[in-house]
Structure formats: C-alpha cells, structure tokens
N, C-alpha and C positions, 0 to 999 in steps of 0.2 A: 163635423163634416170635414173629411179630409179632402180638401180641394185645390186644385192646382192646374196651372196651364203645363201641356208637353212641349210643345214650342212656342216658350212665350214673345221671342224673336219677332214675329208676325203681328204683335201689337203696335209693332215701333211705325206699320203702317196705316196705321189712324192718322198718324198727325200730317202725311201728306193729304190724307183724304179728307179730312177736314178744311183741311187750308185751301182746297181744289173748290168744293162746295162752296165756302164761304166766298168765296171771288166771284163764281159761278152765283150765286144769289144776290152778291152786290150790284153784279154788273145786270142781271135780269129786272132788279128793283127801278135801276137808273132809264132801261131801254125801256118802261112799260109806259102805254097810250095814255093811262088814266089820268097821268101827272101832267098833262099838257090839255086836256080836257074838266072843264067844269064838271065836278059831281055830278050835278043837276040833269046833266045831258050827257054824261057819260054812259049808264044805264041802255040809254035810247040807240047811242052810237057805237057799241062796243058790242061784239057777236059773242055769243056764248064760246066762241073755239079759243079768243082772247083771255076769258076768265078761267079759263083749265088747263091752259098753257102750263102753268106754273106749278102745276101738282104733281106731273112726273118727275120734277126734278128731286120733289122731297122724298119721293118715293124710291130713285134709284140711290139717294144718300143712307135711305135704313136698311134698303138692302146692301147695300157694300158694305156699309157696317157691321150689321150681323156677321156678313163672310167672310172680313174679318176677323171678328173674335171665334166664330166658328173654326175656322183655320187654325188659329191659334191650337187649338186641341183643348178643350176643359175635360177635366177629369176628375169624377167625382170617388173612384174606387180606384183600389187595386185587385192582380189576377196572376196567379201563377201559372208561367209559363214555363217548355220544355225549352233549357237553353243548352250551347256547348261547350265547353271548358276544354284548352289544351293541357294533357300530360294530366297526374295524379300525383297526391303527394300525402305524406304522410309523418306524422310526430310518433316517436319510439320516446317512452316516457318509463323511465328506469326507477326502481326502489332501488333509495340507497338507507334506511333503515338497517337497525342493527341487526335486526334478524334476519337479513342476508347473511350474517357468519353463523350460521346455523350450519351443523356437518350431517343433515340428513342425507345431503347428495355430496357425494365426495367429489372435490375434495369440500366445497362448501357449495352453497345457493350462488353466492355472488358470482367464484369464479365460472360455475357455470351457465351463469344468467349472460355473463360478458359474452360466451362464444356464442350463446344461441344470438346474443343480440348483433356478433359478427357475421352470424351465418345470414340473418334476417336483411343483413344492409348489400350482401352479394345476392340476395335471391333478387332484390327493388333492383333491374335493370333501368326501367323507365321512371320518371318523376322528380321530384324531390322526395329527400329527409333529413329531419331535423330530428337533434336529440334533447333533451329535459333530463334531469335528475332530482329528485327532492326527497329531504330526509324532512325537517323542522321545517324546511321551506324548503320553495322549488326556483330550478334556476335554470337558465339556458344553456347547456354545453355549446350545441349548433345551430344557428339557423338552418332555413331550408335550403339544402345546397344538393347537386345532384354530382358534386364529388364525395365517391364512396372512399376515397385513402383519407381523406380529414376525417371521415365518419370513423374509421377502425386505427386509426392512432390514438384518437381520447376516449374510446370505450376501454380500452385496459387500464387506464389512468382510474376510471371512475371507479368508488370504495368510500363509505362511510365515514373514514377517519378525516377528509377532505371536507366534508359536508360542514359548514361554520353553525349549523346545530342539530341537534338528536330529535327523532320522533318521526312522524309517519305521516305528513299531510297531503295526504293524496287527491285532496280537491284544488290545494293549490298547483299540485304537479298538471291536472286535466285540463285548469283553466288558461296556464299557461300555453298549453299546444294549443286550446283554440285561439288563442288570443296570435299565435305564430300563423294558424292557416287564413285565420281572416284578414290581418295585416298583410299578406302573402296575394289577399283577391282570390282564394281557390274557396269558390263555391261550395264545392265537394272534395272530403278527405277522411282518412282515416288519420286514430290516435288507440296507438297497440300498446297497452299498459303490460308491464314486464311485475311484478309484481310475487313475494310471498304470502298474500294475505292480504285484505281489509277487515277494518275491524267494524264489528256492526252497528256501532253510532255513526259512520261516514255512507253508510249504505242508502239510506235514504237522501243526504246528499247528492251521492252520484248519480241515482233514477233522475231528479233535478235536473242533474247538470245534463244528460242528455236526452232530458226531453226537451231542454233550449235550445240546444245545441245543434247545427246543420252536419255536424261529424258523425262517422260509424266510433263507437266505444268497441273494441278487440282486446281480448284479455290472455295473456299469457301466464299461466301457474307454473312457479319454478320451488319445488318442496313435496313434501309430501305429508299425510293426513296423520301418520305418526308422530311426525316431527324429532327433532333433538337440540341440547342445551347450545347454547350461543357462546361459541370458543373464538375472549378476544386474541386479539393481534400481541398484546405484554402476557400471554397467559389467562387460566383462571375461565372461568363462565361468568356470563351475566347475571346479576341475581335480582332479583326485584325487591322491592322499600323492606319486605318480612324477613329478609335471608334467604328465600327458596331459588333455586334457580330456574330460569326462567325457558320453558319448551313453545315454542312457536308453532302452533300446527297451520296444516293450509286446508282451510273450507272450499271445496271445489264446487260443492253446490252455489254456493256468493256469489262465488266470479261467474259461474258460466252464467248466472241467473243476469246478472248486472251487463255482459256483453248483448244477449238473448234481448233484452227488453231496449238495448238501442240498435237491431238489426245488424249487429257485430258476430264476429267468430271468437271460439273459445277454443284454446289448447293448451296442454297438462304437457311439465316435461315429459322427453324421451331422449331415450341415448340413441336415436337415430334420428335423422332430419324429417321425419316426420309427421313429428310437431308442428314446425314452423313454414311445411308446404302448406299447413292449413290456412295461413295470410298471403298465399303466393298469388298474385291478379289473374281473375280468373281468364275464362277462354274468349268472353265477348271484349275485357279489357284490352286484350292481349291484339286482337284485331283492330281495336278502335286505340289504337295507344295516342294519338293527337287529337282526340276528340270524345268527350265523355257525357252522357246525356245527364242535366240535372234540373229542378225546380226554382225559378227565379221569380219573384214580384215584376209584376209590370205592371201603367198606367193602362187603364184603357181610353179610348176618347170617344169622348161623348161628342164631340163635332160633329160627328157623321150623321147623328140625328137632327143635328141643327140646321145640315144642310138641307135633307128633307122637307123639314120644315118650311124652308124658303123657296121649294118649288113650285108654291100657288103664287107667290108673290111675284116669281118671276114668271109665271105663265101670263100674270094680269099685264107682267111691263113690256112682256115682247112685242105686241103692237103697239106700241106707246113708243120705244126707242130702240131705234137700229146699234144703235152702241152699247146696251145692254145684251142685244141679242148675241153681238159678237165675244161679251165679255165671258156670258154663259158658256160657248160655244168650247173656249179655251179654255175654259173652268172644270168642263167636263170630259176633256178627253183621256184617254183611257192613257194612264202614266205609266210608262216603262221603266224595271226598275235599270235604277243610276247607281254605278261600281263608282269608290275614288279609287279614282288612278293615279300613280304612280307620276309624280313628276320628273321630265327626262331629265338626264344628266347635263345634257346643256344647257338646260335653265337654271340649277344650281349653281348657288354662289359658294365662295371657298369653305364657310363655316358648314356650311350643308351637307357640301361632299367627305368633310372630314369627320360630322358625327355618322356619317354612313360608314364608313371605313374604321370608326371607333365599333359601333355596333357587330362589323364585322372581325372586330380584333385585329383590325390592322393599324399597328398603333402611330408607325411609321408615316403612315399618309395621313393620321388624323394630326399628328404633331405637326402636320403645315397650317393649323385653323389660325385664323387670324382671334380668332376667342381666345382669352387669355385662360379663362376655368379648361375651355376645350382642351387647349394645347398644353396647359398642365396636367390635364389628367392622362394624356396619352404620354407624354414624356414618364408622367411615376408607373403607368403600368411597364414602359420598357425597361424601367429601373432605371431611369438616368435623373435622378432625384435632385443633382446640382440646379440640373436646366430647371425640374421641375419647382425648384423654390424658386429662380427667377421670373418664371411665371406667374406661381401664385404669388409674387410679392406685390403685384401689380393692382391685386383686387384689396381692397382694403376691406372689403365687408366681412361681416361676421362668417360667412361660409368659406371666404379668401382668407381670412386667417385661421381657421379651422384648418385650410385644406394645405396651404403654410407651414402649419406644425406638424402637420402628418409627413413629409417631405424632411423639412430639418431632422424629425427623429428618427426617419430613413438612412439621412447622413450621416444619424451621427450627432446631430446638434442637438443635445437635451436639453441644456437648459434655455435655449435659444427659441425649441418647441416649447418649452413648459409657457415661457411666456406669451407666444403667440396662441395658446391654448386662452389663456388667462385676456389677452386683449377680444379673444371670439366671445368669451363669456362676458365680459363688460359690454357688450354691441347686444349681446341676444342674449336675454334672458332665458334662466331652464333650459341653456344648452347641453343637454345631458353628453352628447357625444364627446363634447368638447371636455367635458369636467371627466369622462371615464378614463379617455387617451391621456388628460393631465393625470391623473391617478397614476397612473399607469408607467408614464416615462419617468415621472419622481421616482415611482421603486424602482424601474430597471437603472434611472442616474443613482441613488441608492446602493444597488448590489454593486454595479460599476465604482464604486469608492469604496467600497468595502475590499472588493476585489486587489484593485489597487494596492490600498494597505497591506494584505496578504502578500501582493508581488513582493511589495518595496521589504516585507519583513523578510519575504523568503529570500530574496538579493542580499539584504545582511545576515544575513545566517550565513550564505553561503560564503561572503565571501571574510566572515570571519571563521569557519571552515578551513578554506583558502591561508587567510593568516598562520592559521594553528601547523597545517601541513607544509608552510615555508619555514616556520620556526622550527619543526621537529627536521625537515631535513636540513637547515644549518645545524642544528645541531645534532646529527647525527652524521655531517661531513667534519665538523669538531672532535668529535669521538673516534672516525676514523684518521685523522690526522694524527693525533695524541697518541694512539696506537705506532702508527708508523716511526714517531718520533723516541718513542721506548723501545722498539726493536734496534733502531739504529744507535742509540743511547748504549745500548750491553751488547753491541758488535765493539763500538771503540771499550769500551770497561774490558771485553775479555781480549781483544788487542795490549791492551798499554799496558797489564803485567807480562805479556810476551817479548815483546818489548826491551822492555827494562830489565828483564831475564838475559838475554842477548848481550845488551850494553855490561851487563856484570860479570858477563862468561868475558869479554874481552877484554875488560878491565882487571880479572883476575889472571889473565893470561898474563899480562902485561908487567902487572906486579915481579911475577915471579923471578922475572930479569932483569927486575930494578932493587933498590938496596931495602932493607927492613923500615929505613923510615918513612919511605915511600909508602911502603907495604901500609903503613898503619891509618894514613889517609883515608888510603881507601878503602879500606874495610870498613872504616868510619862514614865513607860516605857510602859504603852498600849498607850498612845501616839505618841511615837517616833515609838511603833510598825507599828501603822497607819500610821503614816507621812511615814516611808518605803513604808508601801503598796502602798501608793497612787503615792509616785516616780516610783515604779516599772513601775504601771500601763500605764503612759501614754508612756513608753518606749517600751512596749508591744503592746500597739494598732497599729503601723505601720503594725508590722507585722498580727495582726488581719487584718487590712483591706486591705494587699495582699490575706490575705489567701481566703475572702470571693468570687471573681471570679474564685479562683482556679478550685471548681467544673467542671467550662461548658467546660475550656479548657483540661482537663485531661479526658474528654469523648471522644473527637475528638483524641484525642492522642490515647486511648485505640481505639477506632476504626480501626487507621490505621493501628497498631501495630496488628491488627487483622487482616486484611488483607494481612498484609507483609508476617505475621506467614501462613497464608492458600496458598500462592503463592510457600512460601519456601516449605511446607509439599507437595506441587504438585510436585515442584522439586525434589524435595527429593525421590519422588519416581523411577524417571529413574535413572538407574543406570549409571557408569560412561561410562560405553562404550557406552550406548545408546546415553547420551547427545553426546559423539565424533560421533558418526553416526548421531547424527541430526546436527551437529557442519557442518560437512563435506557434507551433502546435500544441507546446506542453499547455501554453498559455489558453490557445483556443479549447479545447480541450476542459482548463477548468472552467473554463468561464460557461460551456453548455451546460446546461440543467441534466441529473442523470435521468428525471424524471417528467413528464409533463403534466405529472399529476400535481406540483406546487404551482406550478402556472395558475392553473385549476382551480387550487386551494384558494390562492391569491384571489384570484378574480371574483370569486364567490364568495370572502370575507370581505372585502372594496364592497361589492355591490349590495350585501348584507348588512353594511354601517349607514345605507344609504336608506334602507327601509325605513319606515318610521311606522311601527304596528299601535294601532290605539288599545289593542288588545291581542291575547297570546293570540296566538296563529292555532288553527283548529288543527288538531294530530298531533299536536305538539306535546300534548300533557304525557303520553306513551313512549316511553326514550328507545323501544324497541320497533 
C-alpha cells in the first residue's frame, strides 16, 4: 500500500491538543464532588447531570483528533492529472557513426546532416535545446540552453574522427536526452534522432525505451535505401573483418515505424526544408508558447471522507458544547482560494533585493549583497573576476572553493585554480564538477607551457636570424670597403710612374749642361729609378688582379644592402606600440584553437577515461 500524508505539517498539531486535553482532564478529576464525598452516599447525593459531565469532554478530544489527522491529507493512491508546463524543449541527438561518411548524398550524410541540423535549431524559436552525439558511446555536446549561436558553432565541429570510440550506440545516445529533459523538470519534450540507420538488434531496445519514456521519439533519415561505400578522411573505403567494403543502406520502414509507435514524426532527407518543417511546433503550440498541457501523478486525499465521516459525531456534540459548535462553524466555511504574494520591496532586506536584481541580470545591483556567494556570483558574471575571487575567498566551503577556482581560472590563476579545485574535492566527496573544471585547467596550464616553449623557441630563432643578418652586413661593409681601398691603391700605382717620368725629363735636361761625369750619375740613378719601378710593379699586380672581379660582386652586395635598407625604412615606419600590438596579436592568434572541434575531442576523451563500463557498451561491436 502506497501511503502517505499530503500535508503532514498538520500533525505537529496533535501535540498542542493533547497537552490542552490532558490539563483539561487533570483539572476536571481534581474539581469533581465524588472526592469529597463518601462512596456510600455519594450514589444518593450526586444527580445524574454530575456523572455525564465528563463524557463530552472525551468526546470532543476524538473528534479533534480525527480532524486532525483527517487534515493532514492520507493518501492511499495516485491520479493523473492535466498539468502546465512553461516553454518546450527539446534534445537533437546526432549519429556520429562511421557511416555518416557515406557519399550517397553529396557531398556526404554527415555534412549534410550538420546543416539540416542547423536548419532545425533556427526553426525552435521558442524553448530549449540541447545537443547529444554518440558513436561507441554518447556524450553531451549542449545542455539545454535557448541560445541558438552556441547551438550552431559546435554542430560544424561535430564528425566521427572526434568521437574517443567507433560504433553505433544509440540507446545510449536516447538515454542520455532523457536523462537532460528530466534533470531540466520538463514534463513533456521531444528527442529528434538525426540518424542513418539502426540496426535491428537495437530495435527492440528502442520500443523499450519509449514506452518508459514521458518524451515524443522524432526520427530524421539522412541517406538513402541504395546506399554507397564509406570514403575515409586518409583516403580508401571502409571495409569490414572479410575484405568487402562496406555499403550502408537506410531502412526507412524502421525508423518511421520506431517514431510512429511513440507518437513521434518521421522525415526522410530533402534538398529543400521540407523535411524539417515536419518537427516545426505545431499551431496549438505556437499559441500556447508559455503554457503546454501534460500528464502529472498527483496524491489524492482521502481526508475528505474522513471528514464525512465525523459529521454524526459532531451532530451528537453540538448540544453538548457551544465551543465545538463554533469550532465546526470555522471548519466549514467555504475557503477562498489564497494567491502568494509577492513581498513589497520595502520589506526586503539587502540579500533579497540583490537576488531579484541577479534574477533579473542586473549584475550591478546584485554585487551590493552583503552574501558573499551572492556578490561573487554577480561580480564573475560582469567579468570582474579579481573582485570576484575576493569574495569567494571568504566561503571556505566545498562550493566556495569550487566557485574560487572558477574565478582564478577566469584570471588567469591556474595553478592557483587547479588547487582550489583539489581542496573543493577533499571537503565533498564525488565532486564531479569540481574534478572536470580541474581536468580541464591542467590541459589548458598544459597547452600554455607548451605554447610558451614554442614562443621562447621562436624568439631564438629569431634573433639568431637577427645575428646572422648583423654578421652578413659587417661583413659585406668589409667587402665594400676593401673595394674602395684597391681602387685608391692603382690611382696612386698609375700616378708614381708619372711622376718619376717628370723627375727624369728634368733631370735629363739638366745633365745636358753639366759635364759628362755628371752625366753618368745620373743615368745611373735613372736606372736604379727603373729598377725600383719595376720591383714595385710586380708587387702590385696581386692586388691588381683581386681588384678586377671586384666590380660584379659589390653590385650584388649593393643590391641587397638595398633591400635591407627598404625593409628597415618599412619598419621604421610603425611605431613602437604598434609593432607590441602586432607582437601581441601574432601571439593571440596562435594561441586560439583553429578548431573547436579539439575542444570537443578533449572533453569527450576526459569524460570517456572516466566511464568505467563493466561490459562493452551495446552498438559498440559495429564500428560503422
């Protein structure tokens, strides 16, 4: 027997009524005639209206008792009732199996599974969605969120290759979205399987799953009943364990069957939208968009008969006592119903008006709470993450330092987060959150040191670069120097036999008018003058015949020297903050991911090391 009080609150009033009775009985025992009167003669002396006195008292104690527990609400069943839920919501549960790279539909399944599943998340105006993906297993891309730009930045990411295993389990991708809309409190929802194919060991499974299940199953076929071989990503086809390669067709009869039997829609690609108008909320949603009629369990209460019940008993007591009459009176009158209202703002205290004004996104006037959690949560939504670790430094608890490291890794602080991650998990056991976020900031502290390294490598490269271009242009003002110093070199060489040609016209001039012994001198010393010259000379010609290639190489030199100069004069034009601004973009720039599909990858290899399967995962043994 499932039984239960609805308001068991109402029993807490026994123990005044008890304790009211019992005084009431003490004190009626102590006031009575008999006890001052002999037995004997009591009989004689005592009126029948004295000996029945005392009966309505027990009488009105088993009635209040009852009405009481009657009050209280018992409840021996439950009853489904029509109830109403705000907004509608909905899980898009993607195949990332291999046989999405099947090229039946060009350019393949997958890429055009992605846009229908784009098209699908701008049709959901109203509600939430959440997205799923499972190849070997199923994982959460999104919660349910009713921002559609986070929904269509990770659907292009999503591809099989990211998937941390192979195979097709698609009862765990189902169970997952329930397990999103129930944790979410939405009564009623749909879960739209995107989908080439189930295979028909999982078919009875999924009848299962939703006949448990409070969700509409919606089936999207994206292929066709022909099919074509599976063309990977490195080349080649897929081939299965024999050598054959492997054709994927799509059973259309399955799917719609398998939507059909839990009161769901079915649609088959098309190259025109629609397809996917056949999940669009229909006309009556579309008017009730904050209110949606669904099936809920309720108690019922059996009180009501109980009261019934005690209507003979209180007919017997209303001549018996005026204060039962009046109690009835108030018992029974006809109750209007009671709205909570709203408390005014002038009765709110500071924490009060600030979680209103959080509620409302106004982060600004919730950051005055005198709540330390409060006032840090409103400071990290306006992103002022410094204030906000000053706040949460204040909570020591497991959720204070949880919320702690979320802030430091805001700033910046990772390793400063990794450990306030690590003291939240010493306070609270199976703190998952807390163990994913440390996950998490280890790899992104992780890439940040890697990163790093790469800087500091690419700063020595460059500026042993740098080196190399200071040595080559000393020495390549070495080479033009050397240059200039051999031209000026065989300017004086063909000067000084001119020269000395001159000196020996005069000195033979001179001769002539002086005597022959004179004469012989100096013939002698035009002789020894020559004999010099001609030593000079052939000491000379080395460097003559360096100097003669000089030309062609001191061209190339000037050329590059021309270039260096037109590079530095470009340089030279940004100024120095600018080059830090372009210094600091190259940087940001490597450091973003070009992807968000390793994000992706990551997160769903983390959460995959975490599973612990006591056996393979069903879908798993088919790597297509």
């Amino acid at each position: 027997m499932d039984f239960e009080f609805i308001r068991p609150a109402l029993l807490w009033l026994l123990i005044p009524a008890l304790i009211i009775f019992s005084v009431l009985l003490v004190r009626n025992k102590k006031s009575a005639p008999a006890d001052l009167i002999a037995p004997h003669l009591a009989q004689f002396v005592m009126s029948d209206n004295h000996k029945k006195q005392s009966q309505p008292l027990w009488l009105v104690a088993v009635f209040i008792l009852l009405a009481i527990v009657f009050s209280a609400g018992p409840s021996f069943e439950k009853k489904q009732v029509p109830v109403f839920q705000a907004k509608n919501a909905r899980v898009i549960v993607m195949d990332m199996s291999y046989s999405m790279f099947s090229t039946d539909i060009a350019p393949s399944r997958l890429v055009q599974a992605r846009f229908k599943a784009l098209d699908m998340i701008e049709l959901f105006k109203e509600g939430d969605t959440a997205l799923v993906a499972y190849a070997g297993s199923a994982f959460t891309i999104s919660p349910l969120t009713n921002d559609a730009s986070t929904l269509a930045n990770l659907i292009p990411s999503l591809s099989p290759d990211i998937m941390p295993s192979k195979g097709s389990n698609v009862i765990e991708g189902l169970e997952k979205a329930d397990d999103l809309l129930k944790q979410a409190g939405y009564l009623d929802g749909d879960i739209i399987l995107v989908t080439d194919g189930v295979d028909s060991l999982d078919q009875e499974d999924i009848s299962r799953f939703t006949a448990q299940s409070n969700y509409r199953l919606n089936v999207y076929g994206v292929g066709t009943e022909q099919g074509a071989p599976i063309k990977l990503p490195e080349g080649g086809f897929l081939k299965d364990i024999q050598g054959q390669i492997v054709i994927p067709t799509l059973n259309v009869s399955r799917l719609s069957s398998l939507a059909r039997n839990s009161g769901g829609k079915f649609a088959l690609y098309q190259t025109s939208n629609q397809d996917i108008q056949t999940f669009a909320p229909t006309a009556n949603a579309e008017v009730l968009k904050d209110e949606k009629q669904s099936q809920a369990l309720w108690r019922v209460d059996a009180g009501i008969y109980g009261l019934i019940i005690l209507l003979p008993l209180a007919l017997f007591l209303i001549r018996r006592s005026s204060l039962v009459v009046g109690f009835l009176f108030v018992m029974f009158l006809p109750q209007q119903q009671v709205y909570a209202a709203e408390l005014p703002e002038v009765f709110k205290n500071q924490d009060q008006r600030a979680l209103d004004a959080y509620q409302q996104n106004q982060f600004e006037q919730a950051a005055q709470a005198e709540n330390t959690q409060l006032k840090g949560a409103a400071l990290y939504q306006q992103g002022n993450y410094q204030a906000a670790m000053d706040a949460f430094s204040e909570d020591k608890s497991a959720t204070g330092l949880y919320n702690y490291g979320n802030a430091l890794a805001k700033a910046g602080e990772l390793e400063q987060a990794i450990e306030a991650y690590k003291q939240a998990q010493q306070l609270k056991n199976d703190f998952t959150e807390a163990k994913e976020n440390q996950a998490l900031v280890e790899q992104l502290l992780q890439q940040q040191e890697q990163q790093q390294q790469q800087d500091q490598q690419q700063n020595n490269d460059q500026q042993n670069s740098d080196g190399q271009q200071d040595n080559q242009q000393k020495q390549q003002g070495e080479n033009s120097q050397q240059g200039e110093n051999s031209e000026q070199s065989e300017q004086q060489d063909g000067q000084q036999p001119s020269d000395q040609g001159e000196q020996s016209d005069q000195k033979g001039e001179q001769s002539e008018s002086e005597s022959d012994q004179q004469n012989k001198p100096e013939m002698q010393s035009e002789k020894d003058t020559s004999s010099q010259s001609g030593e000079q000379q052939p000491e000379q010609a080395p460097e003559q015949q360096q100097a003669q290639p000089q030309p062609s190489q001191s061209d190339e030199q000037a050329k590059q020297q021309a270039e260096q100069q037109a590079m530095q004069a470009q340089a030279a034009e940004l100024t120095n903050e600018e080059k830090e601004k372009a210094q600091q973009l190259n940087q940001l720039l490597r450091k973003v991911p070009d992807d968000p599909a390793i994000l992706l990858r990551n997160k769903m290899q983390l959460e995959a090391q975490k599973r612990n399967y006591q056996r393979r995962p069903r879908g798993a043994e088919k790597s297509w």
